[in-house]
Short mmCIF file of the C-alpha atoms (twelve columns), coordinates in Angstrom:
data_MODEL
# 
_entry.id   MODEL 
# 
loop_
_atom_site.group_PDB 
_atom_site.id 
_atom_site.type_symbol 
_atom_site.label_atom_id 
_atom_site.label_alt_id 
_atom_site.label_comp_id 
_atom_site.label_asym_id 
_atom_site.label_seq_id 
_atom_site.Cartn_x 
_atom_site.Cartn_y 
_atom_site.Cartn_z 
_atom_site.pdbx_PDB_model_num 
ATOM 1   C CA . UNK A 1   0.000   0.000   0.000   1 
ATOM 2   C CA . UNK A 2   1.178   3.194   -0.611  1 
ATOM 3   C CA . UNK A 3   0.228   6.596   0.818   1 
ATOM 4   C CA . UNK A 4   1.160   10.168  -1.484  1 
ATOM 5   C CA . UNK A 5   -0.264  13.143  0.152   1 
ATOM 6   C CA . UNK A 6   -2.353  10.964  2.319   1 
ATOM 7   C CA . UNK A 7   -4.159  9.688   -0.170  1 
ATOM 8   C CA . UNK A 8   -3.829  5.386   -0.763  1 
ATOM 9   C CA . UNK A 9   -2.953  5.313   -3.945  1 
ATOM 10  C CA . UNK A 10  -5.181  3.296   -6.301  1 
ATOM 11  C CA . UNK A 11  -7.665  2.433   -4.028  1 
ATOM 12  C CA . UNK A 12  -10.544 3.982   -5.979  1 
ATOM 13  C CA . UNK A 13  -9.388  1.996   -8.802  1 
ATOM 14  C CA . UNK A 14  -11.066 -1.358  -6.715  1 
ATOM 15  C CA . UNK A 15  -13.279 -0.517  -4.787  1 
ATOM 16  C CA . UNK A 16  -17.079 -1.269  -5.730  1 
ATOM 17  C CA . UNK A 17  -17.858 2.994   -5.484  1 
ATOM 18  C CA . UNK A 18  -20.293 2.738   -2.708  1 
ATOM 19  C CA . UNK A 19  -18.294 6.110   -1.037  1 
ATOM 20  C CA . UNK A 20  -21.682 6.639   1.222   1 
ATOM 21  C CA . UNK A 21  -20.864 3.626   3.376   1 
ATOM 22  C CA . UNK A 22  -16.756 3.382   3.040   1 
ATOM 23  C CA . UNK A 23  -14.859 4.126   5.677   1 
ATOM 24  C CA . UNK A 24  -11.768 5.155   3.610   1 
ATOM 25  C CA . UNK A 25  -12.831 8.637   2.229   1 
ATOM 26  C CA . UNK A 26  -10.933 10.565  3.776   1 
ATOM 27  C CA . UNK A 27  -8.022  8.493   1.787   1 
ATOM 28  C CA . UNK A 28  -9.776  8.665   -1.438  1 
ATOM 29  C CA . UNK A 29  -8.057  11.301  -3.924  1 
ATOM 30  C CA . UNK A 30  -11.323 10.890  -6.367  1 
ATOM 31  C CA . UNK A 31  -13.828 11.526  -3.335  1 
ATOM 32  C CA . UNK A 32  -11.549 14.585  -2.344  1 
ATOM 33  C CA . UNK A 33  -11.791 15.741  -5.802  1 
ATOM 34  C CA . UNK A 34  -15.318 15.178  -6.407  1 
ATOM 35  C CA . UNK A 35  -15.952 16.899  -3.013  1 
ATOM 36  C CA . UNK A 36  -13.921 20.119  -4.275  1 
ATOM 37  C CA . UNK A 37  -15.948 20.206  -6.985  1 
ATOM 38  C CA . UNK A 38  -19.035 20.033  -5.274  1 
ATOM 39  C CA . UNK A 39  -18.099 22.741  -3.236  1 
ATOM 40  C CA . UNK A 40  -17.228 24.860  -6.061  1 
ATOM 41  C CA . UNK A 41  -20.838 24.444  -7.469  1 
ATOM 42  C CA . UNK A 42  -22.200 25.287  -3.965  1 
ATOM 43  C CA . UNK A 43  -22.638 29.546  -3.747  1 
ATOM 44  C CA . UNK A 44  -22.461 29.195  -0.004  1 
ATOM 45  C CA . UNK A 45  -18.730 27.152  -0.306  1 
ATOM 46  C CA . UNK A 46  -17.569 28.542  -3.541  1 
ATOM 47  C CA . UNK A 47  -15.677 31.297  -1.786  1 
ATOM 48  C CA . UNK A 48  -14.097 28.776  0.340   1 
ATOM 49  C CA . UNK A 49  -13.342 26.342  -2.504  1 
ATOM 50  C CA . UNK A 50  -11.768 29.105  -4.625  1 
ATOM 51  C CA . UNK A 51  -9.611  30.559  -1.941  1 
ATOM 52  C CA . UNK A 52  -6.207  31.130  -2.981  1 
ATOM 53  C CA . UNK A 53  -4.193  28.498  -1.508  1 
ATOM 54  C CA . UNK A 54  -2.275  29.025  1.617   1 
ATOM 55  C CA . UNK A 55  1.828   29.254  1.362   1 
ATOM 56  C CA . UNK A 56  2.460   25.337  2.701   1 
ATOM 57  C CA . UNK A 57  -0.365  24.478  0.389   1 
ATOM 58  C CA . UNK A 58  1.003   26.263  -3.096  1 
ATOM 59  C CA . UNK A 59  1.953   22.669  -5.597  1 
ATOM 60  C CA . UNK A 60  5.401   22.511  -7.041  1 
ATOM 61  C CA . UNK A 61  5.441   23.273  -10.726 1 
ATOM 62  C CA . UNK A 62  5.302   19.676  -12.587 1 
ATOM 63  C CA . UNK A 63  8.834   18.569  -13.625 1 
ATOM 64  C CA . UNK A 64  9.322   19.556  -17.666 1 
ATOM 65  C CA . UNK A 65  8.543   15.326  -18.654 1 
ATOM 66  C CA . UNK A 66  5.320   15.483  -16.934 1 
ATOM 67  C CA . UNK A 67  4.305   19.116  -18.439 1 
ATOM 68  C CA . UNK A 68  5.281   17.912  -21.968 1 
ATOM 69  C CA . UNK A 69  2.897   14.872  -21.602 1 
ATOM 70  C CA . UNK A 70  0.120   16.763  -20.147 1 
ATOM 71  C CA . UNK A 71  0.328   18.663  -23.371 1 
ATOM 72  C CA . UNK A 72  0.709   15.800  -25.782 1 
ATOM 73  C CA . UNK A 73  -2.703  14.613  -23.611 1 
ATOM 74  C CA . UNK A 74  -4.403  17.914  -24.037 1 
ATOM 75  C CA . UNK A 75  -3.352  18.370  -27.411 1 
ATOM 76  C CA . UNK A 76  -4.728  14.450  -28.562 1 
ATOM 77  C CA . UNK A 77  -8.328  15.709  -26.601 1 
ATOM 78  C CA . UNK A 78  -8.811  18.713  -29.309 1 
ATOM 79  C CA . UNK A 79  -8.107  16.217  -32.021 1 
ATOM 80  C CA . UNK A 80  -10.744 13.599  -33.233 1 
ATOM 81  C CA . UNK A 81  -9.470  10.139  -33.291 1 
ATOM 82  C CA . UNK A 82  -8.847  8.397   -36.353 1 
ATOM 83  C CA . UNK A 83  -10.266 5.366   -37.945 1 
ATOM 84  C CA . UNK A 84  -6.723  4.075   -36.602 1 
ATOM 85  C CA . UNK A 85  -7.576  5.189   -33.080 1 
ATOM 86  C CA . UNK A 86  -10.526 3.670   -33.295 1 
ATOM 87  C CA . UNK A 87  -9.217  0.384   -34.226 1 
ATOM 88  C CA . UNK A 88  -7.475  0.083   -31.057 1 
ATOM 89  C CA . UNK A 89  -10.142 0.714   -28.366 1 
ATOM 90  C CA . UNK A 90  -10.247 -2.146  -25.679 1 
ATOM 91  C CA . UNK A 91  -12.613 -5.025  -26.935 1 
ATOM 92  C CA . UNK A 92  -13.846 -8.120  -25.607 1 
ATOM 93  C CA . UNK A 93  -12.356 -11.125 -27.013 1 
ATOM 94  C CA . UNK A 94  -15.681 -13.275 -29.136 1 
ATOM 95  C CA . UNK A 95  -15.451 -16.118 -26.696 1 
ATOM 96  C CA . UNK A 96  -16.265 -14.086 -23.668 1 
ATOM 97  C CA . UNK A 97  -19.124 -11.454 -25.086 1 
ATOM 98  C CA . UNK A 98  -21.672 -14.363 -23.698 1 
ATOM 99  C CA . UNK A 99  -20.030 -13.364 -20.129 1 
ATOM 100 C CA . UNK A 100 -20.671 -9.593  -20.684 1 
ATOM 101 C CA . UNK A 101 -23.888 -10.378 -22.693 1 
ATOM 102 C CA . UNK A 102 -24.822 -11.839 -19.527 1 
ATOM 103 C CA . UNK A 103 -24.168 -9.415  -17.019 1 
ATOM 104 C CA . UNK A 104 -26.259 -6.579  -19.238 1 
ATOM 105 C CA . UNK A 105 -29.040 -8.591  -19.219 1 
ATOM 106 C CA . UNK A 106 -29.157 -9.249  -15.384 1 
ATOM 107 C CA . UNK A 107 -28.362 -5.410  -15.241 1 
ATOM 108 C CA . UNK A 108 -31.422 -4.752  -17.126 1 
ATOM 109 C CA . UNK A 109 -33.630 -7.404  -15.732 1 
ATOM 110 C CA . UNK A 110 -32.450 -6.410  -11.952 1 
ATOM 111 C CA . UNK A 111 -33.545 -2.647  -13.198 1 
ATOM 112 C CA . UNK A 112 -37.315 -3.956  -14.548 1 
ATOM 113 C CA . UNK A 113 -37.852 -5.822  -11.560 1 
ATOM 114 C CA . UNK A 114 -37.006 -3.226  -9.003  1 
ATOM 115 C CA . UNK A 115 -38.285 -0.328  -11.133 1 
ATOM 116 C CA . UNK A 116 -41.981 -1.065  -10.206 1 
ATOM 117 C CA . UNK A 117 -42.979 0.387   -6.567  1 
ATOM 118 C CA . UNK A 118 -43.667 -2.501  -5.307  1 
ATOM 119 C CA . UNK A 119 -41.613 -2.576  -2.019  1 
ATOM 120 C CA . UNK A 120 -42.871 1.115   -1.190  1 
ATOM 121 C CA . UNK A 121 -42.645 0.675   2.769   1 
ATOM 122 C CA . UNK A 122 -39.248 -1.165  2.385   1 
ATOM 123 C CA . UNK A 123 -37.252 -0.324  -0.297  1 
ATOM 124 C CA . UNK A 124 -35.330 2.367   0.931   1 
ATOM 125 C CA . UNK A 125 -34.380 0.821   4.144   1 
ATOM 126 C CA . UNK A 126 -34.010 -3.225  2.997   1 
ATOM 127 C CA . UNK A 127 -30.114 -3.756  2.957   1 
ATOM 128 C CA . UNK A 128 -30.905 -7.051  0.854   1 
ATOM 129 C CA . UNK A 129 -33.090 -4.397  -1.536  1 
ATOM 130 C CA . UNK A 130 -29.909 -1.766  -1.427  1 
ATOM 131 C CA . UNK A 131 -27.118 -4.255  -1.901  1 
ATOM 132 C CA . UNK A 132 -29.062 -5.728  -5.575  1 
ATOM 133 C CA . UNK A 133 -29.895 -2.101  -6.363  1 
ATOM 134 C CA . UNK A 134 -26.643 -0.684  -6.458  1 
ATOM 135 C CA . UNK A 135 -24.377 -3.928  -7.782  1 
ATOM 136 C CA . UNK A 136 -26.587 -4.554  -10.183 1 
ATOM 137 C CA . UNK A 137 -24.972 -2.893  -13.040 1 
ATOM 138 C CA . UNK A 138 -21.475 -2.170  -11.173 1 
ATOM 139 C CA . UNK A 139 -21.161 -6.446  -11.807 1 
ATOM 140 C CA . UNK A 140 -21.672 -5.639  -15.762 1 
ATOM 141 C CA . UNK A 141 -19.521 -2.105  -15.825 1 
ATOM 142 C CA . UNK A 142 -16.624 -4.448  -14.332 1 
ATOM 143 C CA . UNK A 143 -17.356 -7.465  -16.157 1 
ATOM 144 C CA . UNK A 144 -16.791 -5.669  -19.585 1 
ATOM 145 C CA . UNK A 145 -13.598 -4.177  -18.089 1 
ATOM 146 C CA . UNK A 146 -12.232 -7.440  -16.659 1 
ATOM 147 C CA . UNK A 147 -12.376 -8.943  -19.800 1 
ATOM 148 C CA . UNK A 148 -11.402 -6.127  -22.312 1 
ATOM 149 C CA . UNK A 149 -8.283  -5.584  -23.203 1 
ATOM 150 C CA . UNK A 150 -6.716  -2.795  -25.517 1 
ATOM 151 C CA . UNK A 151 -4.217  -4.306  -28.770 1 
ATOM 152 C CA . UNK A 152 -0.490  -3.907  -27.850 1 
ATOM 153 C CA . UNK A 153 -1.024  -3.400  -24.334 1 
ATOM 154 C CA . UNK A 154 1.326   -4.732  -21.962 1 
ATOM 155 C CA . UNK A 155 -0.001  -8.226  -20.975 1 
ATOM 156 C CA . UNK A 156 1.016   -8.297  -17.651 1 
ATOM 157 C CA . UNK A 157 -0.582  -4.642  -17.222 1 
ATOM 158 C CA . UNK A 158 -3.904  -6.082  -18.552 1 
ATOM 159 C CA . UNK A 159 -3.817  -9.043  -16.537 1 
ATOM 160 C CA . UNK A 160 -2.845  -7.187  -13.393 1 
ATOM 161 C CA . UNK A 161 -6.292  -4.281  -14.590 1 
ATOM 162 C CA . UNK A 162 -8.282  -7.212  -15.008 1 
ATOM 163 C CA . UNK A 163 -8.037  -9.261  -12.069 1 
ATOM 164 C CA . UNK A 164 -8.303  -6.656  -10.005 1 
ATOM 165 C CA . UNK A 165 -11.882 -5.446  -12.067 1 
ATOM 166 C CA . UNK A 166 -13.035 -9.082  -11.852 1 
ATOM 167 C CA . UNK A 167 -12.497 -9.099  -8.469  1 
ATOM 168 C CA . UNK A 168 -14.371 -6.437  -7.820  1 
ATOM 169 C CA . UNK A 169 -17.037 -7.769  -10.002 1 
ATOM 170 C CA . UNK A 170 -17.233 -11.425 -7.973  1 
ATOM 171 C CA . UNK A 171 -17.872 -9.568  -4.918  1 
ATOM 172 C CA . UNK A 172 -20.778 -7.927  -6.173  1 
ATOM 173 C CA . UNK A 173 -21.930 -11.086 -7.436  1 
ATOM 174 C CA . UNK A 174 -21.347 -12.886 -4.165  1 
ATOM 175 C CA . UNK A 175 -23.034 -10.146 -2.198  1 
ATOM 176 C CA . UNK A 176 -25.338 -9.979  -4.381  1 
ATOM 177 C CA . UNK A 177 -26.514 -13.381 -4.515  1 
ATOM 178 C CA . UNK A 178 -26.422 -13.492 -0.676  1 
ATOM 179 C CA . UNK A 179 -29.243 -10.306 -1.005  1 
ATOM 180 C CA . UNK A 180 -31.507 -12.678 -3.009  1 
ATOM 181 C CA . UNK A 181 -31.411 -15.099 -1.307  1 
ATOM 182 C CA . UNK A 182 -32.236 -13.033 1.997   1 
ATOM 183 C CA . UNK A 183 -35.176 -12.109 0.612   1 
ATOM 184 C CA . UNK A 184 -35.794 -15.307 -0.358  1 
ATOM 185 C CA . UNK A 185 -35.783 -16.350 3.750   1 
ATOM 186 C CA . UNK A 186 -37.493 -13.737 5.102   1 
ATOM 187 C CA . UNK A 187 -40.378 -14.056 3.073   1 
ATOM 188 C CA . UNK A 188 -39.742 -11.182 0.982   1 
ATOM 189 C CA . UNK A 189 -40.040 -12.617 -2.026  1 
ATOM 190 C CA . UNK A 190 -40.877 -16.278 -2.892  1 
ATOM 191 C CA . UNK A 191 -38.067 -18.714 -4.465  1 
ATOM 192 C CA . UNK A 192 -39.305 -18.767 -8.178  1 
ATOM 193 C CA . UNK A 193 -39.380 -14.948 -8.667  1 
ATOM 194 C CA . UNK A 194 -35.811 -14.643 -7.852  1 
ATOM 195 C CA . UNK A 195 -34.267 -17.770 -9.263  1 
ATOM 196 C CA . UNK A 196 -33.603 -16.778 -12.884 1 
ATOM 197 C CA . UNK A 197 -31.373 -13.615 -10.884 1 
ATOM 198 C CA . UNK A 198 -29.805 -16.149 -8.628  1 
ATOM 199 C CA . UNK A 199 -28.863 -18.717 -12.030 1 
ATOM 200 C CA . UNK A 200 -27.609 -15.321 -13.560 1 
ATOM 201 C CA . UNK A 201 -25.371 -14.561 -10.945 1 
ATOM 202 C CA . UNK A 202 -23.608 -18.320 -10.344 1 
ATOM 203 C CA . UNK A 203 -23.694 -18.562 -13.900 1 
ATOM 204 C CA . UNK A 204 -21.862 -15.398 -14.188 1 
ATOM 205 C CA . UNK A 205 -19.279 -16.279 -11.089 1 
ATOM 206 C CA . UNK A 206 -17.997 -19.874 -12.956 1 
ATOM 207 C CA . UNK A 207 -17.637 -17.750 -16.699 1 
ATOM 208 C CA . UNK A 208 -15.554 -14.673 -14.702 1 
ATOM 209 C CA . UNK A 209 -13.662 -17.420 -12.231 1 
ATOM 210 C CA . UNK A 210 -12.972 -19.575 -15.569 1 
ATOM 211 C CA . UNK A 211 -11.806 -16.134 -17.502 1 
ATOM 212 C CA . UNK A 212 -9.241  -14.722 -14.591 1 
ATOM 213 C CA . UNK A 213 -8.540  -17.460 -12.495 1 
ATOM 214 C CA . UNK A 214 -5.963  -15.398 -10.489 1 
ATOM 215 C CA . UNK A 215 -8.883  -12.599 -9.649  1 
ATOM 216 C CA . UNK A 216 -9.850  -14.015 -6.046  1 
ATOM 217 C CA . UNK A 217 -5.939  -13.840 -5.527  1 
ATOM 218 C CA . UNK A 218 -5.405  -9.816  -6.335  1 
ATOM 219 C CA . UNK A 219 -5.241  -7.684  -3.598  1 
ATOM 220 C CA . UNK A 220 -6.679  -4.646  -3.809  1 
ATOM 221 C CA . UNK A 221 -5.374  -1.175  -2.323  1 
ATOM 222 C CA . UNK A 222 -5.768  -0.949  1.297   1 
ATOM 223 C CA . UNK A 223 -9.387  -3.292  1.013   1 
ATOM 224 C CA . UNK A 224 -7.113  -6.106  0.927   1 
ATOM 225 C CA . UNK A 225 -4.116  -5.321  3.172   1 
ATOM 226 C CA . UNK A 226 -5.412  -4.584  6.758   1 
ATOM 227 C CA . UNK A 227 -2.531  -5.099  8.222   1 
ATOM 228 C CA . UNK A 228 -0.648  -2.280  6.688   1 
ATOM 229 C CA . UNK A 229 -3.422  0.278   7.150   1 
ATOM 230 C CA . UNK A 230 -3.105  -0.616  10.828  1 
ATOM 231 C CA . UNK A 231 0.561   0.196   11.189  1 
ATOM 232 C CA . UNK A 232 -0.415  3.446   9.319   1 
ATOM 233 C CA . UNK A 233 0.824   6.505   11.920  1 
ATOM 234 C CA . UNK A 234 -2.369  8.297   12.693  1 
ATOM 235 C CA . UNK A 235 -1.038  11.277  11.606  1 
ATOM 236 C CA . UNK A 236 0.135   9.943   8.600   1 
# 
């Protein structure tokens, strides 16, 4: 794990993007940056959020390697891509667009079924109803990135990108199918309405498990490595 400015690097690049119930915000360089910007849309914190920064606070000017390829990146964004370019987004090898096909349609089918009012009294308070709500179509989203892959890429780069998506992706499947089945015990629900969701999701964990065997195996910023964020310094 490592720590730059106090923020643990990479850990928003694993995490399943639930920030209302994680208890690592206040490490979280995206959730500091969304914040800002929140509080530059806000009239009552705008003043605060555009006040010049103080003298400890001023940034270093970037060193000239990083300046020239924040241009080369800024100059590639005012230029369309190519049919070249184009050529070389990240796709999904043909064997595994069943997998991905797969998690859209439980995606979709999760959204139909929930979309109706029917749990008016519950809804918002269920944690069963909460946790298939809001992995729903996170499992897709990292699905597709788990198993795309951009040409010429560095393999062990992909690999490394993927497992860690995928794992992300099985634990929203696991969770997920632990919510259905909740509902299924309490009464919520009866068996039959959610066991196409349920063959979905343990059809979905054998095709990702079979794809990126070593997934279960990545650890994951900070998530994964408790026993470094506990020697953390607190003032760190």
């Amino acid at each position: 794990m490592e720590i730059r400015d106090g923020f643990i690097v990479g850990i928003f690049n694993y995490c399943d993007s639930w920030c209302q119930r994680c208890a690592f915000t206040s490490r979280c360089r995206v959730f500091a940056d969304m914040a800002e910007l929140e509080a530059r849309l806000d009239p009552q914190l705008a003043a605060i959020a555009n006040a010049p920064p103080l003298p400890h606070e001023v940034e270093p000017e970037p060193p000239k390697w990083m300046q020239e390829l924040i241009d080369e990146m800024n100059e590639s964004c005012r230029n369309p891509p190519s049919a070249d370019d184009w050529e070389r987004e990240p796709r999904v090898a043909p064997e595994q667009l069943p997998v991905t096909a797969r998690a859209k349609d439980y995606a979709l089918g999760t959204h139909r079924w929930l979309t109706p009012n029917r749990f008016p009294s519950t809804a918002g308070s269920d944690e069963a109803l909460q946790v298939i709500g809001w992995f729903s179509f996170l499992i897709g989203a990292k699905v597709n990135r788990a198993l795309a892959a951009w040409p010429d890429e560095d393999p062990c780069l992909v690999t490394s990108d993927a497992d860690g998506s995928a794992k992300v992706a099985l634990i929203g499947i696991d969770r997920s199918h632990a919510a259905w089945l909740d509902l299924v015990e309490r009464g919520v629900i009866p068996a039959g309405e959610a066991q196409s969701f349920i063959a979905d999701l343990v059809w979905l964990r054998g095709a990702l498990e079979r794809a990126r065997p070593g997934a279960r195996r990545f650890v994951r910023p900070r998530f994964d490595e408790p026993d470094a964020m506990a020697r953390l310094p607190v003032g760190e």
